[in-house]
C-alpha positions in Angstrom: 93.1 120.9 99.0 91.5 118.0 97.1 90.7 115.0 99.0 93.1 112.3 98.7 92.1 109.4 96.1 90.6 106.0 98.2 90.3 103.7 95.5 91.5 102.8 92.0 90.1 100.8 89.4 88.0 99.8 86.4 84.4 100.2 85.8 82.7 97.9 83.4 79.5 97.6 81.7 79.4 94.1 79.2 82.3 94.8 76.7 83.3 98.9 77.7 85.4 99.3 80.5 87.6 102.5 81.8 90.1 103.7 84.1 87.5 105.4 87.3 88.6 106.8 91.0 86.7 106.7 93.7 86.5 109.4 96.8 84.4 109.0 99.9 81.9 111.4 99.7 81.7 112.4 103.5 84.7 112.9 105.9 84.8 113.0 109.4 88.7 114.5 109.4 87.6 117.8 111.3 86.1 116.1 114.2 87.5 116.7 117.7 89.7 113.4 118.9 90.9 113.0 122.0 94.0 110.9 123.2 94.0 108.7 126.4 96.4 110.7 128.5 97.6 109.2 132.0 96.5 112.5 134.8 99.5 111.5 136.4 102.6 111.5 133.9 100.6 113.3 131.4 102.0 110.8 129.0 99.4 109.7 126.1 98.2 105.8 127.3 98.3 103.0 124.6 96.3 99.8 123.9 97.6 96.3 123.4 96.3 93.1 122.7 97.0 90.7 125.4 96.2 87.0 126.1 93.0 86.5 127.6 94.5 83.9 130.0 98.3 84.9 130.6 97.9 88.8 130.2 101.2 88.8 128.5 101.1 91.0 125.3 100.1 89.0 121.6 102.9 90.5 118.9 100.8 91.5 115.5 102.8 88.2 114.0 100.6 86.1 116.1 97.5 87.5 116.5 95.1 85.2 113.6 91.4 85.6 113.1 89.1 82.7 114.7 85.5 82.1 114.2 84.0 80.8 117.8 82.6 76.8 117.6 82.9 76.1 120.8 84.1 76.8 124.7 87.8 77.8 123.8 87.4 76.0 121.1 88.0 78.0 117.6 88.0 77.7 113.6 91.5 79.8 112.7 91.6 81.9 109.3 94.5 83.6 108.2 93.7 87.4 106.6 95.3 86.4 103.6 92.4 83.5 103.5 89.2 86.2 104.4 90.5 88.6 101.1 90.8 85.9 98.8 87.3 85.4 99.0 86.3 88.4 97.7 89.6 89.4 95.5 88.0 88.8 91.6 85.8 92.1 93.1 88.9 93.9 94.6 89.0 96.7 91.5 86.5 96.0 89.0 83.1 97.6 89.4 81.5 95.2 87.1 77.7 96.2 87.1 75.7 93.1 87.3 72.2 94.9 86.7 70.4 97.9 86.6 67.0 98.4 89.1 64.9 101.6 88.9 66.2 104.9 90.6 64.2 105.2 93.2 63.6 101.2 94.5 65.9 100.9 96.8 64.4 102.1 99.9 66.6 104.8 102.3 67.1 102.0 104.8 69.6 99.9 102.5 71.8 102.7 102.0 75.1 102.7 103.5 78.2 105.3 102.7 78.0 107.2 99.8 81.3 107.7 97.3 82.1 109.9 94.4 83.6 108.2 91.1 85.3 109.7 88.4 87.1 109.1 85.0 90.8 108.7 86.0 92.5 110.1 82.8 90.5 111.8 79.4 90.5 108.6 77.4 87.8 107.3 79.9 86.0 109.8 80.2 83.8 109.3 77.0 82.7 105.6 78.2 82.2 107.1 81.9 80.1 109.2 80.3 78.4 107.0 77.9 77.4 104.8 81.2 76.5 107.4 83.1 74.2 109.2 80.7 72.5 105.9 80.0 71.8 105.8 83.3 70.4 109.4 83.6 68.3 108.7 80.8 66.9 105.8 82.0 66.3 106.6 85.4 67.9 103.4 86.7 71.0 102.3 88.8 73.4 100.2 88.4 73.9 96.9 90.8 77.5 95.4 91.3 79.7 93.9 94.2 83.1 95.5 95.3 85.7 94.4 98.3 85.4 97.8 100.2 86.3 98.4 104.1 88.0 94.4 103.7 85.0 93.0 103.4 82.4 92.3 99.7 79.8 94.0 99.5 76.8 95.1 97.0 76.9 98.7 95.7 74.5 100.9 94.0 75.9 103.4 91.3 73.6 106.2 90.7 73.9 109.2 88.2 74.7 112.9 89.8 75.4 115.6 88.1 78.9 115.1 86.0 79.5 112.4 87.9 78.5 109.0 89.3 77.7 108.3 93.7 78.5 104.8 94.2 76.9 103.9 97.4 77.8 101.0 99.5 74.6 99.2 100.7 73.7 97.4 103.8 73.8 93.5 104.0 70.1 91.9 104.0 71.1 90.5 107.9 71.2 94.4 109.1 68.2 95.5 107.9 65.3 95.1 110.0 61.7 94.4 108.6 59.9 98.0 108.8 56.0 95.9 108.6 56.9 94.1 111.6 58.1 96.7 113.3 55.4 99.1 112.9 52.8 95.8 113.2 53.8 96.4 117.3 52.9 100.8 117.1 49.2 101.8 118.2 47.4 102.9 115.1 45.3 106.4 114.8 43.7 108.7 112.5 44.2 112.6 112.6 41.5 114.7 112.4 41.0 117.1 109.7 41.5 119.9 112.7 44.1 118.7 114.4 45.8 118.4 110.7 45.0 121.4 109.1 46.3 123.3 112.0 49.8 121.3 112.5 50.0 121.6 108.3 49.5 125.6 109.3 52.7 124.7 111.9 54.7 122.8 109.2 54.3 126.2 106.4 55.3 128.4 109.5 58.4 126.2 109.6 59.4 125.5 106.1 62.4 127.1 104.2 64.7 126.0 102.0 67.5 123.6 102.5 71.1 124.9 103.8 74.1 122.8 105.1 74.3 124.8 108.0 71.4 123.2 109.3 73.4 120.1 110.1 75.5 121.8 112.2 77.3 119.8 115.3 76.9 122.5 118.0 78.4 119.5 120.2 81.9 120.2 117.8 82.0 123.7 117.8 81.6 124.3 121.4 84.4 121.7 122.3 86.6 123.4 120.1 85.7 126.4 122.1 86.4 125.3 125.0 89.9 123.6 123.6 90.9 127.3 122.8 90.1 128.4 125.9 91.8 125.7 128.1 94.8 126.9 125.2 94.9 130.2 126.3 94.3 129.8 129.8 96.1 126.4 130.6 93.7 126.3 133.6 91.4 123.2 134.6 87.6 125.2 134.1 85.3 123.5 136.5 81.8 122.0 135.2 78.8 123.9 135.8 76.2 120.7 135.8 72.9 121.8 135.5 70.3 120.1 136.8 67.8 118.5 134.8 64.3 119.7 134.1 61.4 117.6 135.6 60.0 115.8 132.6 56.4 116.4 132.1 53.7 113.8 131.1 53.5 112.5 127.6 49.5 112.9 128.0 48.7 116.3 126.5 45.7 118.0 124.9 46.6 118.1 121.0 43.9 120.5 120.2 45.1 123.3 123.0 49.0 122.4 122.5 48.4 122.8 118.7 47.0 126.0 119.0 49.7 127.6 121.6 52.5 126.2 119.1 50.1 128.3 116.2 50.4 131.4 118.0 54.0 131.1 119.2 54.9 130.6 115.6 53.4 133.8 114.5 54.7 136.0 117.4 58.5 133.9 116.9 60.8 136.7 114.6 62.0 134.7 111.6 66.0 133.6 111.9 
């Protein structure tokens, strides 16, 4: 089945503008959720808002946004107010500029989405601006109300079609200089290195998805069919923890025993 449409609207490049929809590009539908459940009723538990100071429950009718200024003391915005801000973004993906491909560091990228033509008379001037693109190794810079909130967006060729990633807000990215300025620094030895580069060829094959694998998922939804078939409460076997061993090691002699494990260790 193909995933549901999450967004219609325009892109537009100076004067040539079409119809595009846009579809996340990951999904996390197929992870295990669990319900609250009450042990005693077996009845599924549900949150509420309440008042902070009465405990009496807050209907949706007057619950209102407030930006703290004081003890108690509050500046009240409506939601209608917090989308108007951004609402000259809300479907128009009007690229503002274009940066080189590969600029924007990893750091600044946030959720990736796929875009498409909507309809066939589009898809020439989709194509047109994605091309362009291609050919000129570049992405395109624009701002979009996504998630209720306006934010920057990257559009980058792939393929047939266009990823527009959302990317992070300058406040949530940390400075990486200062950050490593506080890590000890070191230089590796030509034989320490030629021997872990020797590790890293023992290691190296080619790129699957099944490599990112949650092993977490698939043994809870083991378990789930078991406790299905069974309807019995399994107890939990806790294991205890191994003694953790010093961070202090010999590099030379742990590189070597890591060598020779590789070689004796069958290929998967």
């Amino acid at each position: 089945m193909a995933p549901r449409v999450f967004w219609k609207g325009y892109l537009k490049l100076s004067l040539v503008t079409c119809r595009v929809t846009m579809t996340p590009a990951v999904s996390e539908g197929a992870k295990v959720r669990f319900h609250n459940i009450n042990r005693k009723t077996n009845n599924r538990v549900l949150s509420q808002y309440v008042d902070a100071r009465t405990g009496e429950a807050v209907e949706d009718d007057d619950q209102v946004k407030g930006y703290p200024k004081g003890e108690d003391d509050y500046v009240l915005l409506e939601d209608e107010e917090i989308e108007d801000v951004g609402l000259e973004s809300t479907r128009t993906i009007d690229i503002e500029t274009f940066v080189p491909a590969d600029s924007i560091g990893w750091i600044w990228y946030d959720r990736p989405h796929y875009l498409a033509p909507d309809d066939e008379v589009s898809a020439e001037a989709f194509a047109v601006i994605r091309e362009a693109m291609a050919k000129t190794n570049t992405g395109g810079i624009a701002r979009l109300v996504m998630y209720r909130r306006e934010r920057a967006v990257l559009l980058l060729p792939k393929d047939k079609g266009i990823v527009v990633w959302t990317l992070r807000y300058g406040d949530e990215v940390r400075d990486a200089d200062e950050y490593a300025a506080e890590k000890p620094t070191g230089n590796a030895g030509s034989e320490h290195l030629a021997m872990m580069k020797k590790i890293i060829d023992e290691r190296t094959e080619a790129w699957k998805p099944s490599m990112a694998d949650d092993p977490v998922q698939d043994r809870l939804l083991e378990i789930i069919a078991e406790r299905k078939k069974s309807r019995k409460t399994k107890k939990k076997v806790e294991e205890k923890a191994p003694e953790r061993s010093s961070n202090v090691i010999d590099i030379t002699a742990a590189l070597k025993k890591s060598l020779e494990a590789e070689r004796k260790a069958p290929r998967k």
